[in-house]
C-alpha positions in Angstrom: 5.3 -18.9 -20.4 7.1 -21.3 -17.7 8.2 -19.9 -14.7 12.4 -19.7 -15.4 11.0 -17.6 -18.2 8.7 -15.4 -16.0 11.9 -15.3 -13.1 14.7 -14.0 -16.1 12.3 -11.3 -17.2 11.8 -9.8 -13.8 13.5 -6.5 -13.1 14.1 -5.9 -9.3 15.4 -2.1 -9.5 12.4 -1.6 -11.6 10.0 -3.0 -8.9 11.5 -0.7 -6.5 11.1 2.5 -8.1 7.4 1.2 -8.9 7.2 1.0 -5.3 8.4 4.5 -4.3 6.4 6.1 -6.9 3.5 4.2 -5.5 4.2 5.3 -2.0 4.3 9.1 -3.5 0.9 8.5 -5.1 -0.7 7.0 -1.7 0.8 10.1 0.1 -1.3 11.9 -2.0 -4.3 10.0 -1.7 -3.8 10.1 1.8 -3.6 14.2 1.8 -6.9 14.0 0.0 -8.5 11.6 2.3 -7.2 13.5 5.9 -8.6 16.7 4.1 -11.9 15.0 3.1 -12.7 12.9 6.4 -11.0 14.7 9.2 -11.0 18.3 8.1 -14.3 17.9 6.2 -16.2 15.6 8.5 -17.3 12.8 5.7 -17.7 9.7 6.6 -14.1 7.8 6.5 -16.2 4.3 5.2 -18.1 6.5 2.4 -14.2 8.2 1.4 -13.1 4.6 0.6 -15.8 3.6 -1.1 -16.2 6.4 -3.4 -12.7 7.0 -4.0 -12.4 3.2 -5.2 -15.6 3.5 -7.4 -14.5 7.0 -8.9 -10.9 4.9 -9.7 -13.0 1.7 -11.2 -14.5 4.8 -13.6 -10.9 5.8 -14.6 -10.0 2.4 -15.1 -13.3 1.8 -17.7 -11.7 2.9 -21.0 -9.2 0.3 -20.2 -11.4 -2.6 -19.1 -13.3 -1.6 -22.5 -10.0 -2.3 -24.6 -8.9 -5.5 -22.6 -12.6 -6.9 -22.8 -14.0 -9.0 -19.9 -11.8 -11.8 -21.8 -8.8 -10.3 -19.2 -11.2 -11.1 -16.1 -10.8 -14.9 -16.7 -8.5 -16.4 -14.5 -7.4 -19.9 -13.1 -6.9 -18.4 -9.4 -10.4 -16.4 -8.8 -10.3 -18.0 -5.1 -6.9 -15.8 -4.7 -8.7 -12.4 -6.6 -11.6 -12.8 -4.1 -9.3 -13.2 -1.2 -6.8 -10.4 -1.9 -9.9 -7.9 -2.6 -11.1 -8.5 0.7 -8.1 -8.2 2.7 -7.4 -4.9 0.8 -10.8 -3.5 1.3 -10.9 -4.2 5.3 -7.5 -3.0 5.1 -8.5 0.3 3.9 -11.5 0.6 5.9 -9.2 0.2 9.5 -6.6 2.8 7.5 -9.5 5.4 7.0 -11.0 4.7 10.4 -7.3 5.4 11.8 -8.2 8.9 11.0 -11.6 9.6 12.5 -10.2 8.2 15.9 -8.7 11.3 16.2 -5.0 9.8 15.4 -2.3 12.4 14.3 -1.2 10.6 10.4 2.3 10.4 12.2 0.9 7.5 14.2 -1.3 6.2 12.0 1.7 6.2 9.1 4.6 4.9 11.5 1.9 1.8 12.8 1.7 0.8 9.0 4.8 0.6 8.6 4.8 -2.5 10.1 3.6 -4.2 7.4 7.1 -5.5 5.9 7.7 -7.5 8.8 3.9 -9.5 7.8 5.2 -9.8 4.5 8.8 -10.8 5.0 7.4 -13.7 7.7 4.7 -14.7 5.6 6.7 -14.5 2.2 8.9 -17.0 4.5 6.3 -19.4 5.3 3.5 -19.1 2.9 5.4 -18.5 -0.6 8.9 -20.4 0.1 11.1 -17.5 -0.8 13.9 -17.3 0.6 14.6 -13.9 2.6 18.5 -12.9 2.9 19.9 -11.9 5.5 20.4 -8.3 4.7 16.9 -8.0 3.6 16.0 -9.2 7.1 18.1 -6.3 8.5 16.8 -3.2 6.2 13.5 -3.9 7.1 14.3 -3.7 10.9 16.1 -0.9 10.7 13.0 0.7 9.0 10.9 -0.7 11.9 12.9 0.7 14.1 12.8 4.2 12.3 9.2 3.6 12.5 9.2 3.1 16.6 11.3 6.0 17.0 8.8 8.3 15.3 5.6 6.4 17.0 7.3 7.0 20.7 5.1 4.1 21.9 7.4 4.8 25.4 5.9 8.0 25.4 2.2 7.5 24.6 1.4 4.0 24.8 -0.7 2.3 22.3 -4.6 3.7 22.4 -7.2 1.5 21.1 -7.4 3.4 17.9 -3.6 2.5 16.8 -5.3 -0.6 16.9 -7.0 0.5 13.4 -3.3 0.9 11.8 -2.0 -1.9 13.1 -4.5 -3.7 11.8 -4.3 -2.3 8.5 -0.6 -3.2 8.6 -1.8 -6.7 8.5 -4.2 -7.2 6.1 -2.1 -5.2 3.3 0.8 -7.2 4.1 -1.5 -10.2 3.5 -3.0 -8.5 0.5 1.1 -8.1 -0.7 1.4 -12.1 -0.4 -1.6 -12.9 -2.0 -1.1 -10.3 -5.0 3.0 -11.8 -4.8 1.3 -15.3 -5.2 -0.9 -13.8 -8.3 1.8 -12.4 -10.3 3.5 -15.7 -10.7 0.6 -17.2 -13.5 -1.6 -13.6 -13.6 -1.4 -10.6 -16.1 -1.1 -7.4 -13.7 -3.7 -5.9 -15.5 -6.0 -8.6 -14.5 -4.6 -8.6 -10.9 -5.3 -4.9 -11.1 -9.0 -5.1 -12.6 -10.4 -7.2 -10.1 -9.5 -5.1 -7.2 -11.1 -2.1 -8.6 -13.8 -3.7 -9.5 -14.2 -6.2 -6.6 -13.5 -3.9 -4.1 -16.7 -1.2 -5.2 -18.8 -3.6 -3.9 -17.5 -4.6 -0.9 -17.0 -0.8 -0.2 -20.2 -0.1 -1.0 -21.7 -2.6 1.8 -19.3 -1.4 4.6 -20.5 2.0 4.0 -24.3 1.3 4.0 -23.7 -0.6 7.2 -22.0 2.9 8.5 -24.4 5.5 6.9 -24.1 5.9 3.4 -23.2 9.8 2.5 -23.5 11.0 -1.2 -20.5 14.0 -1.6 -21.5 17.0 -3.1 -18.9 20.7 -4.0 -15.7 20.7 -2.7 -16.3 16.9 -1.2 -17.0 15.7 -4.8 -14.6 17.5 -6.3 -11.7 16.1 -4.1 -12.7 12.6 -4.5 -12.5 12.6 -7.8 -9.1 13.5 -7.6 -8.5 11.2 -4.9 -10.0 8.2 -6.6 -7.5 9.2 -10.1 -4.6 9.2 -7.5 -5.7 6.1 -6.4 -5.6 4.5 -9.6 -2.4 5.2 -10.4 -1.0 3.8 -6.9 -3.2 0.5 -7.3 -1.3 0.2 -10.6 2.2 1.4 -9.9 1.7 -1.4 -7.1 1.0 -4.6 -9.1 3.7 -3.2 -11.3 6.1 -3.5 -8.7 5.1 -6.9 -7.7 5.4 -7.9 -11.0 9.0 -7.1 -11.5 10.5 -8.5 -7.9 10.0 -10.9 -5.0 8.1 -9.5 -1.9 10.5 -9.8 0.1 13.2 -7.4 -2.5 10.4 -4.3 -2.8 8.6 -4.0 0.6 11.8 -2.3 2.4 11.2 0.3 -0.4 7.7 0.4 1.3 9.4 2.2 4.5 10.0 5.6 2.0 5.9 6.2 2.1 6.9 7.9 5.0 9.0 10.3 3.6 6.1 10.5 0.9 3.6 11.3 3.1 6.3 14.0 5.1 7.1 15.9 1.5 3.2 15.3 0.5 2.0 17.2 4.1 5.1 19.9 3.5 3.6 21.2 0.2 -0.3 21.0 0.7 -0.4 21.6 4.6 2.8 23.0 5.5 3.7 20.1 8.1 6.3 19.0 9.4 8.0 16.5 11.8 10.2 17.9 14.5 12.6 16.8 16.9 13.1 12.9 17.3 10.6 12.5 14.1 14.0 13.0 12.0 15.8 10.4 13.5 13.1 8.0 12.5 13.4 9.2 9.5 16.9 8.6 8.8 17.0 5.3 10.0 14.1 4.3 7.6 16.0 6.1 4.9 19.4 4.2 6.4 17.7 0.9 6.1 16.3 1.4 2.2 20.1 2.6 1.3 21.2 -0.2 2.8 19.5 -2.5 1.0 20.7 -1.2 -2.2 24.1 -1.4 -1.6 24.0 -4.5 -0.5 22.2 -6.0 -3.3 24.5 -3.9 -5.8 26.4 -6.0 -8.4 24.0 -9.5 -7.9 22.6 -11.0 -11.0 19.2 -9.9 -11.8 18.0 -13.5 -11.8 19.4 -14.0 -8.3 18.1 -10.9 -6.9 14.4 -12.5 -8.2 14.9 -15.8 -6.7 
């Protein structure tokens, strides 16, 4: 298939609501893996690695029907790269919460990944960012200030674990962006889970390797199926638009992970959170009204 063909079939809309039902299933996983690390006291580099080896054993029946035939790929430098930037970027996430970070923080710092992936979609993929694009995701980063206060508080040393988790996922996005153009998602999608296993497993041998048991097991199970379903629902969306088109939809994780912490926890954001809020909410609306009535095919360019 040549790549006007691969452009036509793209469907931006599509990649968007991929991406916000992504962001619902990571608020999820992210309830699961608060409760589990913070409120439980296991060991945030053991949580990622056995929620990502729980997912690879959700994703087996499906590796069994595509064969190791759909591991073969002319970009394996790429796979290798993107697993690795993923997994560091979920070990700094995870870490975010055992430095004693409230998951308002830890969620507004990541935030900042759209502005990594807009600039690096700019320089490292040639796509051409419009102008409106450019101003939804900074009024989403601006939401995002407004509900981190760094006026207020300052930046401690462990918002540097966010932050840094902002940047290695928006990497991650360009590389899997990159992928999509001559890769199957399903391959893109097997060799995370089954790359990243691995690389878990040696980051949490180098921290103390813990082995879950009751209640601990139990929820990463769930956590690792959850987490399944967002890995995929993410390559989905890359699939069917540009970078720079789905990652202002990114900004409504937040609202995900508000509505996720509502109904398990009960939380909820007061005073000037909600203004944050809206603007993030401002910025995704704006987007689609601006990009209302374009040609598909120019929306994907």
């Amino acid at each position: 298939m040549n790549q006007s063909t691969r452009s036509s079939a793209k469907n931006p809309m599509l990649g968007a609501l991929y991406m916000v039902l992504a962001g619902i299933a990571f608020a999820s996983a992210n309830a699961v893996t608060w409760t589990v690390t913070y409120k439980m006291g296991f060991k945030p580099q053991s949580d990622a690695f056995w929620q990502y080896a729980i997912a690879l054993v959700f994703f087996l029946p499906f590796i069994w029907k595509q064969g190791l035939a759909s591991l073969r790929s002319r970009n394996p430098g790429l796979h290798i790269l993107r697993v690795v930037l993923s997994a560091l970027g979920v070990q700094a996430f995870v870490m975010s919460f055992s430095a004693g970070l409230p998951i308002w923080h830890v969620v507004a710092l990541v935030m900042t990944s759209p502005f990594f992936v807009l600039i690096g979609a700019v320089l490292f993929l040639g796509e051409a960012v419009a102008p409106n694009r450019w101003i939804a995701a900074s009024i989403g980063f601006a939401g995002a200030m407004i509900l981190l206060q760094p006026w207020q508080s300052g930046f401690p040393l462990g918002a540097l674990y966010p932050v840094a988790a902002a940047v290695l996922w928006g990497a991650a996005s360009l590389v899997t962006k990159r992928l999509t153009q001559d890769e199957p998602q399903t391959s893109i999608t097997m060799w995370l889970l089954v790359l990243l296993t691995p690389i878990n497993a040696g980051l949490s041998l180098q921290a103390g390797f813990e082995l879950p048991t009751g209640s601990i097991l139990l929820l990463l199970i769930l956590g690792g199926a959850i987490m399944f379903a967002a890995q995929h629902l993410l390559t989905l969306s890359y699939a069917n638009a540009d970078a720079g088109f789905v990652q202002p939809f990114d900004d409504l994780k937040l609202l995900s992970n508000i509505l996720v912490s509502w109904a398990i926890f009960g939380d909820v954001p007061t005073g000037t959170y909600w203004l944050g809020i809206a603007l993030i909410l401002t910025g995704s609306a704006y987007l689609l009204l601006s990009e209302r009535g374009r040609e598909p095919q120019a929306l994907a360019a």
